[in-house]
N, C-alpha and C positions, 0 to 999 in steps of 0.2 A: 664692431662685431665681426669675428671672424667667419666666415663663409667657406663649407668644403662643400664644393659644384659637383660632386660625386652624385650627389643626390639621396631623395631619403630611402628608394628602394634600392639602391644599387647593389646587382650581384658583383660576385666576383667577378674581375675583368677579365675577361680570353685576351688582349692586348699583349705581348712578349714585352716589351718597353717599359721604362720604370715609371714608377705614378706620376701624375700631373697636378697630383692635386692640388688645389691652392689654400696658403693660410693666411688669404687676406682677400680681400673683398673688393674684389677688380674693375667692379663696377663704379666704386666711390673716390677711385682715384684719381689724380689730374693726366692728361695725355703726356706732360713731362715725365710723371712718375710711369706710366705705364713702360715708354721706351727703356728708363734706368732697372727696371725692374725684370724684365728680358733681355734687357743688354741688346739691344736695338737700336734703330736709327730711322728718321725718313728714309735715308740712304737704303734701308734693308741689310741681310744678313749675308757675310763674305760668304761664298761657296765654300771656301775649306769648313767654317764654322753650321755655316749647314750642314755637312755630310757628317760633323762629328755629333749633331743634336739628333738627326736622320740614325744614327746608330745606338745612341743612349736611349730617343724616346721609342723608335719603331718605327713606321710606316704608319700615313695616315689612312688606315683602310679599318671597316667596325668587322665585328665578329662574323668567324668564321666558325662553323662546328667541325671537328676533326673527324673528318670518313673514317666507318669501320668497316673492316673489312670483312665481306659479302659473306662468310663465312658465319661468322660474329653477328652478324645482323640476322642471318636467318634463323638461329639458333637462338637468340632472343623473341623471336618472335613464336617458336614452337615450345619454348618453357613455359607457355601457356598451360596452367594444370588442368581447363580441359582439352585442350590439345593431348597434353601427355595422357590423359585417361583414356581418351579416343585409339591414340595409338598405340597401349597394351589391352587394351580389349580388342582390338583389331587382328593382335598378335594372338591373341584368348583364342577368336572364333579361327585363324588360323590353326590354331593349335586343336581345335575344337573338329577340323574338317569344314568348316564351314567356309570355304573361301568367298564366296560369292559377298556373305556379309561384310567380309573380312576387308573385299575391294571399296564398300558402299562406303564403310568406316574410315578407311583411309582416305579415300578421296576429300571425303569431310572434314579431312585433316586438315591435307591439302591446301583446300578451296579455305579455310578459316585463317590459317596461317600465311599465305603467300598474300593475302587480304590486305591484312596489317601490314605485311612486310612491304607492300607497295605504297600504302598511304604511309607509312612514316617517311620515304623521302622528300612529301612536300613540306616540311622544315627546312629540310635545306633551300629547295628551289627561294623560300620566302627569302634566305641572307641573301640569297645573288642577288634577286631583284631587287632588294637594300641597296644595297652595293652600285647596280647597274642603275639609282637614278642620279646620281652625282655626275658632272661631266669629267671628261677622262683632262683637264687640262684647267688652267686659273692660271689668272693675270698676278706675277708675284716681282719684289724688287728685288734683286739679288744685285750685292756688287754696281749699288746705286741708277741701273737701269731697271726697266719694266720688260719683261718677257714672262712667256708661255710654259709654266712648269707643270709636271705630271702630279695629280692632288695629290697620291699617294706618297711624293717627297715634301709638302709641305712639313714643316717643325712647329712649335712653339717661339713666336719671335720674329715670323715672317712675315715683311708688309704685303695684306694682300690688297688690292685694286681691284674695286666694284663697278661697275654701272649696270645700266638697265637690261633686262632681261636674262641675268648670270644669275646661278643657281649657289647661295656663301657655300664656299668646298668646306670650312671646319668653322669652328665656335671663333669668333675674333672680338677685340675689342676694340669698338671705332675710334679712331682718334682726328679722324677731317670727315665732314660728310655735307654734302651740297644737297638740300633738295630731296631726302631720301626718306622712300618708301618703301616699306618692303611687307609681302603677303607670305604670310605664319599661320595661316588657317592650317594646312594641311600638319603644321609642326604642333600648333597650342590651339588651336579650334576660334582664335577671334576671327570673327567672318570677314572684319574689313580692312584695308591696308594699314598699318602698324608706321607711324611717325619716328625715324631716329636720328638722334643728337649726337655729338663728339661729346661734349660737356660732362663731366662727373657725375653722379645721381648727387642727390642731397641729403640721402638718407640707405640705406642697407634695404632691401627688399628681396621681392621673390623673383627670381634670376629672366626666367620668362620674359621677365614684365619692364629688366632695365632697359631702358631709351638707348643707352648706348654700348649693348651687344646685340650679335647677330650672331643665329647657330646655322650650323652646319644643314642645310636642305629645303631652309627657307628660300624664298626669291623676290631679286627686287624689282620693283615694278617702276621706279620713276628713281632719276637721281644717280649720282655717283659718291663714291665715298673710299675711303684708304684704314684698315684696319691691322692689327696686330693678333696674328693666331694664339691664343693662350692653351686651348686644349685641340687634340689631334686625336681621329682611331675612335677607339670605343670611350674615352672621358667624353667626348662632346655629348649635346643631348641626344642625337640623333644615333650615337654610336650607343648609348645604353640601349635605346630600343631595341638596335641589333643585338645587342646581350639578350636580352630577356628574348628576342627568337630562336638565338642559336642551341638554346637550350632543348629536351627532350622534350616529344607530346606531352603533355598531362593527360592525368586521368581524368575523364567525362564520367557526366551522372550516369551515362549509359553502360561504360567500362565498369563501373562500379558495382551496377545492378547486377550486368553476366557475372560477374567474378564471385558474389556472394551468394548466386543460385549457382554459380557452379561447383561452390565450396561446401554447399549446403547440402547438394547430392552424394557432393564424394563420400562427405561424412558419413552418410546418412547405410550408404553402400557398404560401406566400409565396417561399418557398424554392424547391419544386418548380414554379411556375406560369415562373417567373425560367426557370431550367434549362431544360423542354422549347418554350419560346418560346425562346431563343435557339439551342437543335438544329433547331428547324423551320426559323428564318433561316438559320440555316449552309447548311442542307440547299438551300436556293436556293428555300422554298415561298414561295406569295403571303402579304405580310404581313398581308393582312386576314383571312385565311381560319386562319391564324397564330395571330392574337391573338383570334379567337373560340374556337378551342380553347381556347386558355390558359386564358382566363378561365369557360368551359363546365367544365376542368379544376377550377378553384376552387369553381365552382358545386357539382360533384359531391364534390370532398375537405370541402369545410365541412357540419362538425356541426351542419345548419339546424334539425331537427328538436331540438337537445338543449333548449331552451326548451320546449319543447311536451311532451316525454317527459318534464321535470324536474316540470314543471307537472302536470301531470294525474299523474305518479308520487304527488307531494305533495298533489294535492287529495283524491285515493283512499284517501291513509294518514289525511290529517285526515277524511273519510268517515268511516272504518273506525274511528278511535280516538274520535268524536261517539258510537259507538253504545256504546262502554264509556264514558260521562258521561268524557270529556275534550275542553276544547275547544282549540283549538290556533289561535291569536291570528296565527304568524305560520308562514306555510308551511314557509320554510327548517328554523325547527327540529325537525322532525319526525323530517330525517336528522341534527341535529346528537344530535339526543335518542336515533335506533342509537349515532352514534358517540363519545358520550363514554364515556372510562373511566374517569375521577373525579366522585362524585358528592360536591359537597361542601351540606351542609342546615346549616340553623341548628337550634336546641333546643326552643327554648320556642313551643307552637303548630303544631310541626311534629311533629316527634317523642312531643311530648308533649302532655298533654291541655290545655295553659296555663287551668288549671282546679285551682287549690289545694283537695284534699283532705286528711281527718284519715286516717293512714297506722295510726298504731299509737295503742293508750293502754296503756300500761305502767307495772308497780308500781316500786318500787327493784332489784325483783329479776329486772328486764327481763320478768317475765311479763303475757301480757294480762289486763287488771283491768277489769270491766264500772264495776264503783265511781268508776273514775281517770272514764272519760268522761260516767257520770253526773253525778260533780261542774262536770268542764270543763262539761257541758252548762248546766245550772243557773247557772251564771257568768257565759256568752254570751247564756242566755237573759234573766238581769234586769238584765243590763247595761245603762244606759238613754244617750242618743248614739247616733252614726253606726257600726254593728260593722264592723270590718275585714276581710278575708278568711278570716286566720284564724275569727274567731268564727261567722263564716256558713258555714265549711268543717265546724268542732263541731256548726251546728244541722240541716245537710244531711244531717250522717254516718249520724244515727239520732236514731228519737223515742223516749226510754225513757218508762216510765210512772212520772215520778215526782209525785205526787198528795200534796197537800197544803202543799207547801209556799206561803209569801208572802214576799213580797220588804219583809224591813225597813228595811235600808241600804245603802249603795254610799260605797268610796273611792275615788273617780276616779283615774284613770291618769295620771302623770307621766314625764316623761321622765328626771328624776334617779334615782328609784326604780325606775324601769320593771316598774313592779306597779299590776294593778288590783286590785281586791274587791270583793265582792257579799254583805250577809247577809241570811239567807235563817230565818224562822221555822217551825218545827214542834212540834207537840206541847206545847207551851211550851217549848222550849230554840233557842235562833239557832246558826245554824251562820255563819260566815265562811269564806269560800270565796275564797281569793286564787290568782292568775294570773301570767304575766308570766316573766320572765328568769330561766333555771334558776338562775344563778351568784347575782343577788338572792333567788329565793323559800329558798336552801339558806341563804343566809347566815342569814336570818329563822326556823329551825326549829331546834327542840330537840328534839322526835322522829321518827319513822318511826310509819307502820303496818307492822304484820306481823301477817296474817290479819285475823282480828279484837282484835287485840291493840294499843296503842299503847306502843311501845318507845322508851328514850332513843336517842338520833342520837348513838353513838360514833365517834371517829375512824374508826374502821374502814366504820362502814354509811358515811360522808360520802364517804370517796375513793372506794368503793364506787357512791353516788349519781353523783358526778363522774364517774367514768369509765361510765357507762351515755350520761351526757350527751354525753361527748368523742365516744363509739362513734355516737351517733347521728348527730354531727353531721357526724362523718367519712363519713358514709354518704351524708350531704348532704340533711337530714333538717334542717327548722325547726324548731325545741323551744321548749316551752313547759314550766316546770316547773306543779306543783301542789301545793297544797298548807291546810289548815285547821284550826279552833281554834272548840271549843264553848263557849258562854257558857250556861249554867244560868240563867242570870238574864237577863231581857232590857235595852238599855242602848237611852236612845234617841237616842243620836248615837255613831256610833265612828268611829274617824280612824285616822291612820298608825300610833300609837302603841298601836293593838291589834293591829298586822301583827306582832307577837310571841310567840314560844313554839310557835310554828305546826308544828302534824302536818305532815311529810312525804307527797305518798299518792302523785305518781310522776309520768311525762312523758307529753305528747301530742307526736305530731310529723306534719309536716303536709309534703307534698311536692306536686308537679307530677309526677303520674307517665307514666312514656311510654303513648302508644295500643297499647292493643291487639292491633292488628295490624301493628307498629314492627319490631316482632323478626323475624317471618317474612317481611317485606318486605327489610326488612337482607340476613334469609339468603339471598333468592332473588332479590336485584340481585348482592350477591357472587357467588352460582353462578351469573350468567351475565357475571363479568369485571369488574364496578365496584366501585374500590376508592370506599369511604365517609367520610368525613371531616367531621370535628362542626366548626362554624363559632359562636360562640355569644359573647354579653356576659354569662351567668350564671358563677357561679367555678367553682372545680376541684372542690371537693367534689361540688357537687350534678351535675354533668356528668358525672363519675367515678362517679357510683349511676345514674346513665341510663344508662353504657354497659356496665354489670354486667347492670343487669334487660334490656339490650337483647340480651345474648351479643357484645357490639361489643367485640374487643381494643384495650385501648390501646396503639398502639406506641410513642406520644412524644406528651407534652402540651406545650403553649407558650402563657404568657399573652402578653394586649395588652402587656405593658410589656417584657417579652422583645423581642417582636415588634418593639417601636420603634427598639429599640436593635442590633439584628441590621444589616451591611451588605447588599447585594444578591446577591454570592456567596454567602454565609452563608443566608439566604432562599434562595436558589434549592435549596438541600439542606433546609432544616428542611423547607418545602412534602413534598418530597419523603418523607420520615421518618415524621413527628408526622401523626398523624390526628387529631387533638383541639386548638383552638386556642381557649383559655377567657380572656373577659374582654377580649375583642376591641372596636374599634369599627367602627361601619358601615363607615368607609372602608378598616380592616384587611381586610375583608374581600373588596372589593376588592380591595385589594392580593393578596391571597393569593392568588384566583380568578387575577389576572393573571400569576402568577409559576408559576401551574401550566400558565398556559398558554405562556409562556415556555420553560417545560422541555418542549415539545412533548404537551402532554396536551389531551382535547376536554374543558370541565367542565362539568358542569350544578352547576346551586343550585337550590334549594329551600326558601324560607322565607317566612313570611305575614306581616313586622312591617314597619314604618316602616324602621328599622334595616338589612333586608335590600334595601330598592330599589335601590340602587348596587351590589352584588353582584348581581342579578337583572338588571341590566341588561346589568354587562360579561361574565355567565357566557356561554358557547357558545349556551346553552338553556338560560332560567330560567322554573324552577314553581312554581308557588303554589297554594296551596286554596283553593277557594271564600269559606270565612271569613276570608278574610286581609283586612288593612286596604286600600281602596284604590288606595294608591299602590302598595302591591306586585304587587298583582290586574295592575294596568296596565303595569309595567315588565316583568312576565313575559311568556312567549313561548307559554307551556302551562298551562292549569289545569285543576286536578282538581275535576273538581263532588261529588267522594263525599269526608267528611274519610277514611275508609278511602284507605291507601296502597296497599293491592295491586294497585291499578290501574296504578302508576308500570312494574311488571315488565313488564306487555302493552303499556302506550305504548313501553317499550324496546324493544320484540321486536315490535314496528308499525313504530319507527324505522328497524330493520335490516333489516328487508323491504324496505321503500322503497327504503334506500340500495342493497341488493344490485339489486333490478331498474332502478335509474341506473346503478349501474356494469355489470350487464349490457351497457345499451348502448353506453356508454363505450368499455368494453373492443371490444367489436363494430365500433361504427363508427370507433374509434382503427385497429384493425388493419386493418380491411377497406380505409378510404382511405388507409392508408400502404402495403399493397398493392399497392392501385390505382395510386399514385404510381411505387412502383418500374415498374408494368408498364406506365402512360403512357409514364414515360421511357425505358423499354427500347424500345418499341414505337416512340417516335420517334425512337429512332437505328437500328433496322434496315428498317422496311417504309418503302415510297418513298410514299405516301400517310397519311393521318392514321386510327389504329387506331378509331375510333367518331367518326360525324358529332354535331356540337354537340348538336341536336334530342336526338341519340340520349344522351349522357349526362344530358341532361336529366331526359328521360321515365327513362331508367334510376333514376334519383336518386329524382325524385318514386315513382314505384312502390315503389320500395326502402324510404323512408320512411314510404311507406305501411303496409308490414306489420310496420315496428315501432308501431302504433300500439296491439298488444295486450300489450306488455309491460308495463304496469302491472299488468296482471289477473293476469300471471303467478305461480306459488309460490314462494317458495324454500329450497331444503334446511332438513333444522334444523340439520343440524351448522353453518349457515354466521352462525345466532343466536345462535351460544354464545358466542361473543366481541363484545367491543368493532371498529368495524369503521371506524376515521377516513380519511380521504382518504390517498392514498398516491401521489403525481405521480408517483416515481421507477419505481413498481411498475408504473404503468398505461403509463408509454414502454417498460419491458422486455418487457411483453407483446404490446404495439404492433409492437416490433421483431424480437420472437418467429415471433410468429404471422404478422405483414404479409405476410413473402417467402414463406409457406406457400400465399399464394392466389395469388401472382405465380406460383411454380411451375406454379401450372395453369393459370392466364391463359399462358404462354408454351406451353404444350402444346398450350392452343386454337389460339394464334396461327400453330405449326407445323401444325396438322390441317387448320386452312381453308387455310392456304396450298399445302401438298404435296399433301392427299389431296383438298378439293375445291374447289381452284387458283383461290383466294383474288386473287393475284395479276393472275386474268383476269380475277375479278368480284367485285371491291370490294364491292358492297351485299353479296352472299353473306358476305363477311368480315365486316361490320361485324354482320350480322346475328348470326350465330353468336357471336361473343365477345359481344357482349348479349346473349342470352339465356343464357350462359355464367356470364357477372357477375351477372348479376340471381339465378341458381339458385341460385349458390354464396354470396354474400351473404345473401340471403334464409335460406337453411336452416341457415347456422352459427349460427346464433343458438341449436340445438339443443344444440350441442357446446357453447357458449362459456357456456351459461345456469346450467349445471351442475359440478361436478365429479366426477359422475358419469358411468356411462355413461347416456346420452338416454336417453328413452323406457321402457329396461329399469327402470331403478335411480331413475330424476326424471321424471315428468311434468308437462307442461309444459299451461298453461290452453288452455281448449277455443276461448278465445277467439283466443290468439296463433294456434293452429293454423288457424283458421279464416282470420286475416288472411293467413297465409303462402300456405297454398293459392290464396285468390280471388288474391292479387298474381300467384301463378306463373302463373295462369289467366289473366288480364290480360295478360300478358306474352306468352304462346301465343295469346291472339287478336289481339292489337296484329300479329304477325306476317303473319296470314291473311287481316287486315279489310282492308275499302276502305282503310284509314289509313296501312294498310303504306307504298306508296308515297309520300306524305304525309310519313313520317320518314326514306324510302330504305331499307324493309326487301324482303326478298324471301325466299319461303317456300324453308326446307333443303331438302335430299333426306330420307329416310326412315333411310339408314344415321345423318345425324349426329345422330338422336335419342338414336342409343343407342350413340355415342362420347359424349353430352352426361350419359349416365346415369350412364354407365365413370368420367368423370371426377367426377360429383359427389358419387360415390361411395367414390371412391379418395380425394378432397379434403378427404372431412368423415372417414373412420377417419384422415390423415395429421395431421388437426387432433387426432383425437381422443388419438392418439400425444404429439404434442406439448406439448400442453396437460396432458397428465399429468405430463410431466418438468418441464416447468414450474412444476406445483405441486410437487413435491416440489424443485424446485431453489430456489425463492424462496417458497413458504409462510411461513417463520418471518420475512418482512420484511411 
């Protein structure tokens, strides 16, 4: 089967250099073919012949994004259409006289735009950090010596030269390897060190998974080995990752939401500004005095204020969530982080302590045996070489006191036998202490202990043994058998050919077990509405024993290779199903992230590896822990400086705060200037003059926006925490068109009161005066009604601050009336009756609100 290692999400490559792709399957082939097939050698590659594959394939370096220039960047970011709205109404109330607005609006501009434009360089910052964990140097052969080459010239074809502690600089395929271990958690999420062979695979598989490559960023931990670089730059696995960061932000559910309430407005503006500019021309008014309304009109219906309200919503939640040790990278996610309902994490690191511990030591008869980890200990302990996880997982576990012994002999560890051994003297008798592969150490014994007794090893105790082994492993448990063999007499050399006759004495098994506090974080994002979902490259077994000790059901498990083979419908249902998706690769999991967002869900991720950067970048809101590598720290949007999870439950319930006191105003200023709109327009088809002078909608507006400036400080219900709380366009016009003709109602009552009772018609400024102060009361103080779903005041109290803004604005507004200034905007002071028709109404305005707003929830709640 032919194999292209491009992979199945691969974007285009940023790479200069021509493809690498392979049409043959490099895993399955013998180390002779590997050399003829590179045109290679032990010997390595001449330097002339380097410099000339250094210039055909490119330089080994992953993607970089090409800077724009600062120009070009800021002007992307101010193409924003409500940026640009902002900044012709800005020019509007310039043009209007109105400077002062004119500053408010632009700053707003400003402050929204240079926003953006500073959060989009952390994309880039994430390639360096790519980049910058490689080391800047690799042990390569060139011209039949071993020397110190810069990664960035390795080729396709070059022998590179491993041992312990060295970070693989590109994708290689091993062709001699001694002893070799290497840890790919942070590459493929298996938690524990990964076994590799020189030897051909025997069959074609998932690239990940062959025994004998090694990618680029993995590292090894035990062992040496000699490989040939097949892929270089952005083909290795590690170089796609970097593709898929160097690429542009995506859109967030939260980008999504502003953009379709800001689209919603214009429309809406746009629409109605049209309409009462063409009733004023009908009507035979002057067109100049015409089209300052209109566009005062606009001035007044645009949501100028929502940058400024969105903004300081979100800088108060990232406040607030800095003092619980989270720091939050990028504002926007703070509301994505209320509103997602799928959290989907990786495994290893996240979940779990990515810290191989000894789990159990057990006899044949599955009990625990202090003797089974004495022995393993003593085995690890005189083992001499580089110890592996394992063995350093046995010396951490515990120090028992075993006193006297000396280390006689050692039979080093092979990968045909996969057994080591250690003998160990005392008293005058050697003990041989062998290790290694349960299915090996049982083939090697002829008896069992039992107690203190040693018994032959019948059929029976054997499948007996086997099946403790099966059980453990099914539980997703690494095992180690044990086992030993006394010599009376001491020998002074013994080899493989004493690994015979060997006492049984029982298993160690070693896991990555979940944190601590994994479980009660699980329970208490579920009970507040997030469904969870395991994202992970470790296999079923051991994922399926993390989501037991976690209390996590599995509804549906799906590997990477399921996964590949699924069409797009088909994925769009599994996403939906399966909570557990094992054996995944980086880019599946993207994939996943994407297809759940597809089916209309907000997702967050969650993981600290290499492997998870691409997932963390395209999720809604992606978090990461303080300990994470890097590149993930940086693609995320949120991280947690405590490895403790339970912090992630209060950044949720910080996120839907936020979002509730945005959609407050939303909701508020949606209905209040669709409102306004019906009562402009009504207004200019019956009264023979324009219902509020230009100035005056102004000053109305600015006031008005003024006193939302305390609704960030605001609280909000708990019932309104308890759920997942994503944008909802549809919801926010229904309520818009709900509530809107609820305040026109009383706007046309005003309009009849000045006019009949105190004859409005005679004296204009009186009219215009009264519906201002009419508009300003009754906008101002819905924000009572609309902030809650309760009753105000009674049942929700609302922050001492918005109160405060509400009052000084109403106060403002009652001396604007009385001041030298009055005349200044054409006001003129009421009589004393219309205070308290002014009271009648805005009292009757906010219970008819509060009526409404009731049925409303209960008519469209479950949307």
């Amino acid at each position: 089967m032919h194999v292209r290692l491009h992979g199945l999400f691969h974007k285009k490559h940023l790479h200069l250099g021509l493809s690498q792709d392979l049409k043959f399957d490099i895993s399955a082939i013998s180390e002779k073919e590997v050399f003829a097939r590179f045109k290679t050698a032990f010997q390595g590659l001449p330097e002339a012949e380097a410099r000339r594959r250094l210039f055909k394939y490119g330089r080994n370096e992953t993607a970089k994004r090409g800077r724009r220039r600062l120009l070009h960047e800021i002007y992307q970011e101010f193409a924003n259409p409500l940026i640009v709205l902002l900044l012709v109404l800005g020019t509007f109330s310039v043009f209007f006289g109105d400077k002062f607005s004119a500053i408010i609006i632009y700053v707003m501009a400003a402050m929204s735009g240079f926003l953006s434009f500073f959060q989009e360089h952390r994309a880039e910052k994430a390639v360096e950090k790519l980049n910058a964990l490689v080391r800047v140097t690799a042990t390569a052969v060139r011209n039949g010596e071993a020397r110190e080459i810069r990664i960035r010239d390795l080729v396709p074809g070059d022998v590179v030269s491993l041992s312990a502690g060295d970070v693989v600089p590109a994708d290689l395929r091993l062709v001699s390897a001694n002893d070799l271990f290497l840890s790919e958690s942070s590459l493929t999420g298996e938690s524990l060190p990964v076994e590799k062979f020189s030897r051909p695979t025997d069959k074609a598989g998932e690239l990940l998974k062959a025994h004998n490559l090694v990618f680029m960023g993995s590292s090894v931990v035990s062992g040496t080995a000699l490989g040939v670089v097949f892929h270089t730059g952005s083909y290795t696995e590690f170089g796609k990752i970097s593709n898929s960061l160097a690429l542009s932000k995506l859109e967030t559910g939260f980008d999504r939401g502003i953009r379709d309430f800001t689209w919603l407005m214009i429309r809406a503006i746009l629409v109605m500004v049209v309409i009462i500019l063409a009733i004023n021309l009908l009507d035979h008014r002057n067109f100049f005095d015409s089209l300052l309304f209109a566009l005062a009109v606009a001035v007044g219906l645009a949501p100028e204020t929502l940058p400024m309200i969105v903004t300081v919503n979100l800088s108060k939640g990232a406040l607030d969530m800095s003092k619980k040790k989270v720091v939050v990278k990028r504002l926007d996610a703070i509301q994505n982080f209320g509103a997602m309902d799928v959290l989907c994490t990786d495994k290893t690191g996240t979940l779990t302590m990515d810290n191989v511990v000894l789990e159990k030591h057990i006899n044949i008869f599955g009990q625990e045996d202090q003797e089974v980890f004495d022995f393993g200990y003593l085995n690890s302990f005189y083992q001499t070489g580089l110890k592996n996880l394992l063995d350093k997982a046995v010396l951490k576990h515990d120090k028992p006191h075993l006193q006297g012994y000396e280390k006689a002999d050692e039979i080093p560890f092979d990968f045909s036998r996969r057994i080591m051994s250690v003998v160990v003297a005392r008293q005058g008798e050697d003990l041989l202490i062998s290790k290694g592969a349960p299915e090996e150490i049982l083939k090697r014994c002829k008896f069992y202990q039992k107690a203190t007794e040693v018994v032959a090893l019948d059929l029976v105790m054997l499948e007996k043994a086997k099946r403790e082994y099966e059980l453990l492993s099914g539980q997703g448990f690494r095992v180690l058998g044990l086992a030993f063999r006394r010599f009376q007499h001491h020998k002074k050399n013994y080899s493989i050919e004493d690994e015979a006759e060997l006492v049984f004495k029982g298993f160690m098994a070693f896991l990555d077990p979940a944190k601590p506090d994994a479980k009660q974080t699980i329970a208490s994002l579920e009970s507040v509405g997030l469904k969870i979902k395991i994202l992970t490259g470790d296999n079923e077994l051991v994922t399926r024993k993390i989501c037991t000790d976690l209390d996590l059901e599995v509804s549906g498990m799906v590997s990477g290779e399921d996964l590949e083979a699924l069409p797009e419908t088909e994925l769009l249902k599994q996403v939906e199903t399966c909570n557990i998706f094992v054996r995944i690769s980086p880019l599946q999991k993207q994939q996943i992230i994407q297809a759940l967002q597809k089916n209309g869900h907000t997702v967050g991720f969650l993981g600290d590896g290499i492997n998870d950067a691409p997932a963390l970048k395209n999720a809604d809101v992606g978090i990461s822990v303080n300990n994470a590598a890097d590149v993930a720290r940086e693609s995320a949007s949120i991280i947690l400086l405590e490895k403790s999870l339970t912090i992630l439950n209060d950044g949720v319930l910080e996120g839907r705060k936020v979002f509730g006191n945005i959609i407050k105003y939303i909701r508020m200023s949606s209905s209040s200037n669709f409102g306004n709109m019906l009562s402009m327009t009504g207004a200019s088809l019956v009264l023979p003059f324009l219902p509020m002078l230009p100035a005056q909608i102004l000053l109305n507006n600015f006031l008005y926006d003024l006193s939302q400036v305390g609704i960030p400080t605001d609280e909000v219900d708990r019932e309104y925490l308890e759920k997942p709380k994503p944008w909802n366009i549809g919801l926010i016009k229904k309520f818009m068109v709900t509530l809107g003709p609820v305040s026109s109602i009383f706007d046309f009552i005003t309009f009849g009161l000045m006019w009949w009772v105190f004859q409005g018609y005679l004296h204009q400024d009186l009219f215009h005066t009264g519906w201002f102060l009419e508009s300003l009361f009754t906008q101002t103080l819905v924000v009572y009604v609309i902030r809650t779903k309760k009753i105000p005041f009674l049942q929700s109290r609302p922050s001492r601050f918005l109160v405060a803004t509400s009052l000084i604005v109403l106060l403002i507004g009652l001396l604007m009336v009385f001041s030298p200034l009055a005349a200044y905007f054409g006001f003129v002071a009421p009589p004393g009756l219309y205070f308290w028709a002014l009271a009648a109404i805005v009292l009757v305005y906010l219970s008819l609100v509060q009526i409404v707003k009731n049925w409303f929830i209960r008519r469209f709640e479950h949307e």
